[in-house]
Backbone bond lengths (Angstrom), bond angles and torsions (degrees), N, CA, C in turn:
res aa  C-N    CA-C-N  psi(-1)  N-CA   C-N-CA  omega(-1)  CA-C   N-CA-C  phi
1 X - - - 1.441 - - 1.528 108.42 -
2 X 1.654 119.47 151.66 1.628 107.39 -157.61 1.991 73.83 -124.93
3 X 1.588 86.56 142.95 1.732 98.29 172.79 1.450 94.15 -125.37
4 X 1.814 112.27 133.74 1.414 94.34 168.95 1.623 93.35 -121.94
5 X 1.774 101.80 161.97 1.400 111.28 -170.80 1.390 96.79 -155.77
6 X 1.510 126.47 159.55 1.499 132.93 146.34 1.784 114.41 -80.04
7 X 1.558 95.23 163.01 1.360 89.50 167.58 1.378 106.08 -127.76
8 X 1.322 141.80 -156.28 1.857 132.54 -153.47 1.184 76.76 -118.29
9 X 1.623 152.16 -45.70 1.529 147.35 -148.27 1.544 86.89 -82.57
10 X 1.201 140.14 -60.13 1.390 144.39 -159.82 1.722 115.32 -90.80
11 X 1.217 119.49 52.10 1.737 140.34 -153.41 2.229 80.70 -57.55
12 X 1.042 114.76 -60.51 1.469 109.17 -165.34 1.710 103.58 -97.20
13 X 0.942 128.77 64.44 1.458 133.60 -170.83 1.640 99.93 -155.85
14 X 1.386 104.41 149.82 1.496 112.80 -176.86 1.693 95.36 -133.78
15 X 1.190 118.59 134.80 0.995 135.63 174.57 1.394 116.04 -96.71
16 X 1.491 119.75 153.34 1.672 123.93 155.23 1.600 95.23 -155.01
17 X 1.466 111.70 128.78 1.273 125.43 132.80 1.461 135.35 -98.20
18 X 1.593 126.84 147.48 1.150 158.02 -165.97 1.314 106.10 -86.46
19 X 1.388 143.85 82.28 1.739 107.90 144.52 1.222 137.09 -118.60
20 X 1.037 108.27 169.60 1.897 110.10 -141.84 1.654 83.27 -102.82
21 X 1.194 106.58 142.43 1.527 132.43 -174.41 1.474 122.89 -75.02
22 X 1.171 102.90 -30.35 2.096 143.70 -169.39 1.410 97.67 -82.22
23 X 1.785 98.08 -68.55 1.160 107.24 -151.65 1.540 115.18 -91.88
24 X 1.577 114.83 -36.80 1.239 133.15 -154.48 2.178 119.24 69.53
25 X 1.596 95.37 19.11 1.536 109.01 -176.03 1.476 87.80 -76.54
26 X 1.732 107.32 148.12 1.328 108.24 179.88 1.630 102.78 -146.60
27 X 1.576 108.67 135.20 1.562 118.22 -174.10 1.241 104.35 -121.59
28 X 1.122 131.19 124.86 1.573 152.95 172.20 1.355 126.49 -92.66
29 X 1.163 130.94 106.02 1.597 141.27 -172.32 1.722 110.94 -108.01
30 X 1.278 97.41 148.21 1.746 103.54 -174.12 1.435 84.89 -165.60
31 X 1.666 73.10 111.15 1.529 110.02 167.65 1.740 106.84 78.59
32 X 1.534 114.42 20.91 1.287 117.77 178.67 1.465 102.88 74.63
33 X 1.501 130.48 25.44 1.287 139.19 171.61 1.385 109.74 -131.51
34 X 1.467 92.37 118.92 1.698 115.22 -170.16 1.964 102.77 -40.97
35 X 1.296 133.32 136.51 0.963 136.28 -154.23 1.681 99.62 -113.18
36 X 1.279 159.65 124.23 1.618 156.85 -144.90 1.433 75.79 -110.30
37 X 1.481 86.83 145.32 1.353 108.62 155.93 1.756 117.66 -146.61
38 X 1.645 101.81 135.90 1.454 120.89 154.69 1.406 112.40 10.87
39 X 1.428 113.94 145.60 1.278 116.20 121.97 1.325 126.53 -138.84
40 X 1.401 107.46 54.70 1.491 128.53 -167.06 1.730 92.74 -101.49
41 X 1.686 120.92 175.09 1.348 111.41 163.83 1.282 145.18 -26.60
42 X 1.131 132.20 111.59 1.781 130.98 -173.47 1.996 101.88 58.43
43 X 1.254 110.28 22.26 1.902 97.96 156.86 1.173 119.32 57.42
44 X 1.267 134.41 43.60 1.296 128.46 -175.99 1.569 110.34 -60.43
45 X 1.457 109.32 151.48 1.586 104.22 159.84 1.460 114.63 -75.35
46 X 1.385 116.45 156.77 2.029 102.32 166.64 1.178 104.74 -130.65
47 X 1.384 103.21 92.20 1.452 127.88 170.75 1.847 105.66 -50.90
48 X 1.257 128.53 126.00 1.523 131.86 152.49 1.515 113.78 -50.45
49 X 1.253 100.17 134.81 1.658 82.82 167.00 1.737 102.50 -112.04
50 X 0.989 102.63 -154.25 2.028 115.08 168.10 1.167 112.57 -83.36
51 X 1.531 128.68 -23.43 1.822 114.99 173.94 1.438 104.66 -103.35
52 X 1.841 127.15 46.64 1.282 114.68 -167.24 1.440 139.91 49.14
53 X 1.347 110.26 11.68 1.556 106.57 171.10 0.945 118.46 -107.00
54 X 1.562 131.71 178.11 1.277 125.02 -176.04 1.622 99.21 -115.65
55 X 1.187 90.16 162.29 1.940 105.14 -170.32 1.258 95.79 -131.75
56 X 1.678 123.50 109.18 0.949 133.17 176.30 1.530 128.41 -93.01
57 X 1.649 106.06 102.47 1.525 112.70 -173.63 1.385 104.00 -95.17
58 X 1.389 114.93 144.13 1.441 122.46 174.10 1.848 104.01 -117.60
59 X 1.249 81.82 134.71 1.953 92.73 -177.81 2.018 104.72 -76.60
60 X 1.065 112.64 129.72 1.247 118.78 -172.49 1.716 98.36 -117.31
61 X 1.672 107.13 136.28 1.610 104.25 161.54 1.472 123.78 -74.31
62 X 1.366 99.25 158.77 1.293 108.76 172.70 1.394 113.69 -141.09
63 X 1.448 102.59 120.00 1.960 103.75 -179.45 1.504 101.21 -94.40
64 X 1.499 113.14 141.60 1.577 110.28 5.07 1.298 114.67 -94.52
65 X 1.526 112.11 19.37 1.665 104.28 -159.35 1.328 120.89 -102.75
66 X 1.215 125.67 149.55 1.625 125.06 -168.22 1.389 124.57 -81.30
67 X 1.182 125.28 -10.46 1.689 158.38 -178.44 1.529 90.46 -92.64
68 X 1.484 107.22 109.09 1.747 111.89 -171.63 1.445 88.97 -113.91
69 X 1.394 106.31 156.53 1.379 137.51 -179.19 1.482 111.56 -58.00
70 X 1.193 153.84 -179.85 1.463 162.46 132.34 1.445 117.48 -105.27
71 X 1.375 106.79 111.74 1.588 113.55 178.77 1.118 99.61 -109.75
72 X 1.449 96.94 137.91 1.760 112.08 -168.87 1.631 110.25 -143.21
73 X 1.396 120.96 108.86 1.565 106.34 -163.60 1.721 112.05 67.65
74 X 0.851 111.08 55.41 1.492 109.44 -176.68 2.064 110.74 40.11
75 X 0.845 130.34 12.31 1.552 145.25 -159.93 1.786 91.48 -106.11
76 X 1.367 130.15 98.16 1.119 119.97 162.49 1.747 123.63 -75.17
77 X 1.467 134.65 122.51 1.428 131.31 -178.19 1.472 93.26 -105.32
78 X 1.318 115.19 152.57 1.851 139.09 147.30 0.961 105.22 -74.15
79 X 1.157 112.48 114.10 1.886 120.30 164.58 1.252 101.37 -70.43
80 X 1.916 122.31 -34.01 1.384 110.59 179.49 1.370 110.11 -147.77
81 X 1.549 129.09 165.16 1.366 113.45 -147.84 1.569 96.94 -78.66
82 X 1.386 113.28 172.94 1.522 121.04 175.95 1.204 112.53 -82.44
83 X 1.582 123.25 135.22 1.371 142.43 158.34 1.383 99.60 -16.36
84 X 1.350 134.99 138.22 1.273 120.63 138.01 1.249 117.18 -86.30
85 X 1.978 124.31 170.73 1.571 135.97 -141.84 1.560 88.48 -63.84
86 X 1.495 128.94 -48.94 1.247 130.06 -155.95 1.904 103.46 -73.46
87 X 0.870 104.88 -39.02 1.490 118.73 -174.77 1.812 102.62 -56.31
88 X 1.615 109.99 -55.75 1.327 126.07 165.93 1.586 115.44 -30.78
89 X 1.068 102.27 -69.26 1.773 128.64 170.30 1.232 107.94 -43.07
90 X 0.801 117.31 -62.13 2.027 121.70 -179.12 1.244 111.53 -55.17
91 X 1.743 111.33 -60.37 1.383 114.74 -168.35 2.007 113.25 -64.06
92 X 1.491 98.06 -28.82 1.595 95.74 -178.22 1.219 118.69 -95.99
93 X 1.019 117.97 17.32 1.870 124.33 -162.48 1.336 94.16 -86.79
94 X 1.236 140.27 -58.59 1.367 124.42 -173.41 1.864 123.27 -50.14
95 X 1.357 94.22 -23.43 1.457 103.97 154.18 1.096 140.83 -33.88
96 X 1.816 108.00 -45.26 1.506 135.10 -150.49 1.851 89.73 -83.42
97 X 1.752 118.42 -9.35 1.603 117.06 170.23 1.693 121.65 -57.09
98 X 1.712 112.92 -18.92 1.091 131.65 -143.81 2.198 86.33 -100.76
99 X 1.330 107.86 -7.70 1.524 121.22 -159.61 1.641 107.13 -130.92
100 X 1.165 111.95 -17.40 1.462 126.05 -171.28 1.737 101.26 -100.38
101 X 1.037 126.03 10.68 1.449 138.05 165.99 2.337 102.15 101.86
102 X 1.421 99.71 25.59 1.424 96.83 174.02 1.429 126.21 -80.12
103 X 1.605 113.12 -20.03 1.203 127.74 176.94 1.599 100.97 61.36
104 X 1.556 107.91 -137.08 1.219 130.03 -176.76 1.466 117.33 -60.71
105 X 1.632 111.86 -27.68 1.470 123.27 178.84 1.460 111.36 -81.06
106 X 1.385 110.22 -67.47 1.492 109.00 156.53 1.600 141.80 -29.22
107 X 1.181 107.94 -31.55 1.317 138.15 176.84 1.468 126.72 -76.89
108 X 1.164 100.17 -28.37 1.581 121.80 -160.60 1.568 89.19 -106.86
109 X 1.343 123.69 -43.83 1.668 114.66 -169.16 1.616 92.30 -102.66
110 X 1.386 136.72 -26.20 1.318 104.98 158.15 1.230 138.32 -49.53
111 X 1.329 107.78 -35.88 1.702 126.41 -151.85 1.669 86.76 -67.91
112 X 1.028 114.23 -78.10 1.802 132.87 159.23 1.354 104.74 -8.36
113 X 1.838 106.11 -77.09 1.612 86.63 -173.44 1.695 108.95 -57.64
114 X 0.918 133.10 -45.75 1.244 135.82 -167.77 1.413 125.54 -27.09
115 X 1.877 94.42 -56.79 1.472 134.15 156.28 1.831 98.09 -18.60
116 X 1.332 85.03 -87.33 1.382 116.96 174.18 1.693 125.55 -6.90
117 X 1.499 91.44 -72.41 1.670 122.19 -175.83 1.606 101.41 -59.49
118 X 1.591 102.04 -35.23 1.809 110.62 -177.30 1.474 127.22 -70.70
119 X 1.567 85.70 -23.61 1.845 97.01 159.79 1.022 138.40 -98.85
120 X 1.298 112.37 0.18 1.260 133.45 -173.04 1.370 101.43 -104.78
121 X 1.302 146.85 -37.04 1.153 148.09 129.58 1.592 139.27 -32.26
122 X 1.333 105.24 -22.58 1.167 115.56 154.13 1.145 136.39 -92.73
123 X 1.501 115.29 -17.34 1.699 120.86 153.37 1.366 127.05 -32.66
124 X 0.861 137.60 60.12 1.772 131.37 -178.45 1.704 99.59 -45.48
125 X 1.312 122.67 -39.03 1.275 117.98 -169.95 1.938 112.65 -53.91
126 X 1.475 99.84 -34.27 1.282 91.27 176.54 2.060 124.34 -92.20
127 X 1.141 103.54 31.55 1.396 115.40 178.10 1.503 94.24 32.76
128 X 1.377 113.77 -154.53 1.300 150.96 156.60 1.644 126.93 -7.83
129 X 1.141 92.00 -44.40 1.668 101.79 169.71 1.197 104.31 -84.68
130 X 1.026 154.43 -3.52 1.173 151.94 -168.97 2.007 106.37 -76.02
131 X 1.793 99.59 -24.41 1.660 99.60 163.29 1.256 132.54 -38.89
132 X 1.928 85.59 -54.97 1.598 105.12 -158.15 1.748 96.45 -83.72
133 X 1.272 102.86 -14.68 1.640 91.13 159.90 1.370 134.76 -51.61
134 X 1.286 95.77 -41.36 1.706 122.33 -158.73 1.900 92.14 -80.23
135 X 1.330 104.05 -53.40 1.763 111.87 -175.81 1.175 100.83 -63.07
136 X 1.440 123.55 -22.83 1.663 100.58 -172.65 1.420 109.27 -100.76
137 X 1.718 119.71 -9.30 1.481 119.01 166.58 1.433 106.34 -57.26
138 X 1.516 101.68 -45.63 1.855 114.31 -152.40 1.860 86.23 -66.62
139 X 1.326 107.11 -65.57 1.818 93.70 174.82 1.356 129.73 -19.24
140 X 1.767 114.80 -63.52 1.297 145.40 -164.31 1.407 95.72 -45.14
141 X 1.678 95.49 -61.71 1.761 106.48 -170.12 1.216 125.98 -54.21
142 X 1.632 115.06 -52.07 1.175 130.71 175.51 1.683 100.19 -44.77
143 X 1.466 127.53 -56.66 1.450 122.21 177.66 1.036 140.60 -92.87
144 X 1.602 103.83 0.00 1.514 96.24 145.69 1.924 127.95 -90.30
145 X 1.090 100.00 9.35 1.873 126.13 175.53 1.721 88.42 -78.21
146 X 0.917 120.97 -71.71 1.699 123.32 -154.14 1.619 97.74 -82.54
147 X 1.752 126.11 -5.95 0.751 109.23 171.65 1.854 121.66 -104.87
148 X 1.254 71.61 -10.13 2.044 84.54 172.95 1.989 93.61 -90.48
149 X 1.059 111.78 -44.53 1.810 98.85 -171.62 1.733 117.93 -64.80
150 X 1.647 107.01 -10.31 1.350 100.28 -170.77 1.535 88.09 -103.44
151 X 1.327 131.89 -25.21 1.585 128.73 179.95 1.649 111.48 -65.54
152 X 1.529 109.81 -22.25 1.329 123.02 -167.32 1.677 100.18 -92.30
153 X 1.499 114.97 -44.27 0.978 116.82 165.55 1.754 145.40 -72.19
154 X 1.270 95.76 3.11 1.696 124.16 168.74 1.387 103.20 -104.04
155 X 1.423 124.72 -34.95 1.464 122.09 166.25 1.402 107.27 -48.03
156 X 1.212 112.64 -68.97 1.577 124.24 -147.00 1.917 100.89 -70.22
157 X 1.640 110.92 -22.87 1.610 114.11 178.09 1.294 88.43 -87.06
């Protein structure tokens, strides 16, 4: 999914970052020009600036969300605004399979839906419905969990 944002160091520059859904790999463009990155500690990008130097931002996580921060000069920026608490709640709840006696099964298709719920929440394109998106993953998951553990559990009898 591509987020674009400015940052305060780059006043005439337009940004977009990339992140990959699979992977959580993330590519950063400025000015629609592929942006290099590091392979020194934590990967910074090295943004150009206007007096030829490079400005080294490092992508920072953020739980629960997959859209990581940019620290630049010790100065952390949001590339995009923060989840609010309820938004949090929604997107990780299918998780809560991994705690509800799902173990490794639960865990594995929460984590995913979770994934899931986090992109789907970040769609601005889909306004409003974008809830009943999220409620009908968290449903989906929950039944396809009890429907893989009882198929697994007729296997194993």
């Amino acid at each position: 999914m591509k987020h674009q944002f400015t940052l305060p160091s780059f006043p005439d520059s337009n940004f977009e970052i990339e992140v990959s859904f699979w992977t959580g790999k993330q590519i950063l463009f400025k000015d629609e020009v592929l942006v290099e990155r590091s392979v020194e500690i934590g990967k910074p990008f090295l943004i150009p600036n206007d007096n030829g130097g490079i400005v080294k931002a490092y992508p920072k996580a953020t739980f629960p969300d997959i859209i990581p921060v940019l620290e630049i000069n010790d100065l952390k920026y949001n590339i995009v605004e923060k989840l609010k608490w309820y938004q949090a709640v929604l997107a990780v709840m299918p998780f809560s399979l991994a705690f509800i006696g799902g173990g490794a099964l639960g865990g594995g298709i929460g984590a995913v839906a979770s994934l899931l719920n986090l992109q789907i929440l970040r769609n601005e394109k889909l306004g409003k419905i974008r809830y009943l998106y999220v409620v009908n993953v968290t449903i989906a998951t929950y039944a396809a969990y009890f429907f893989l553990a009882l198929m697994i559990k007729q296997w194993i009898n």
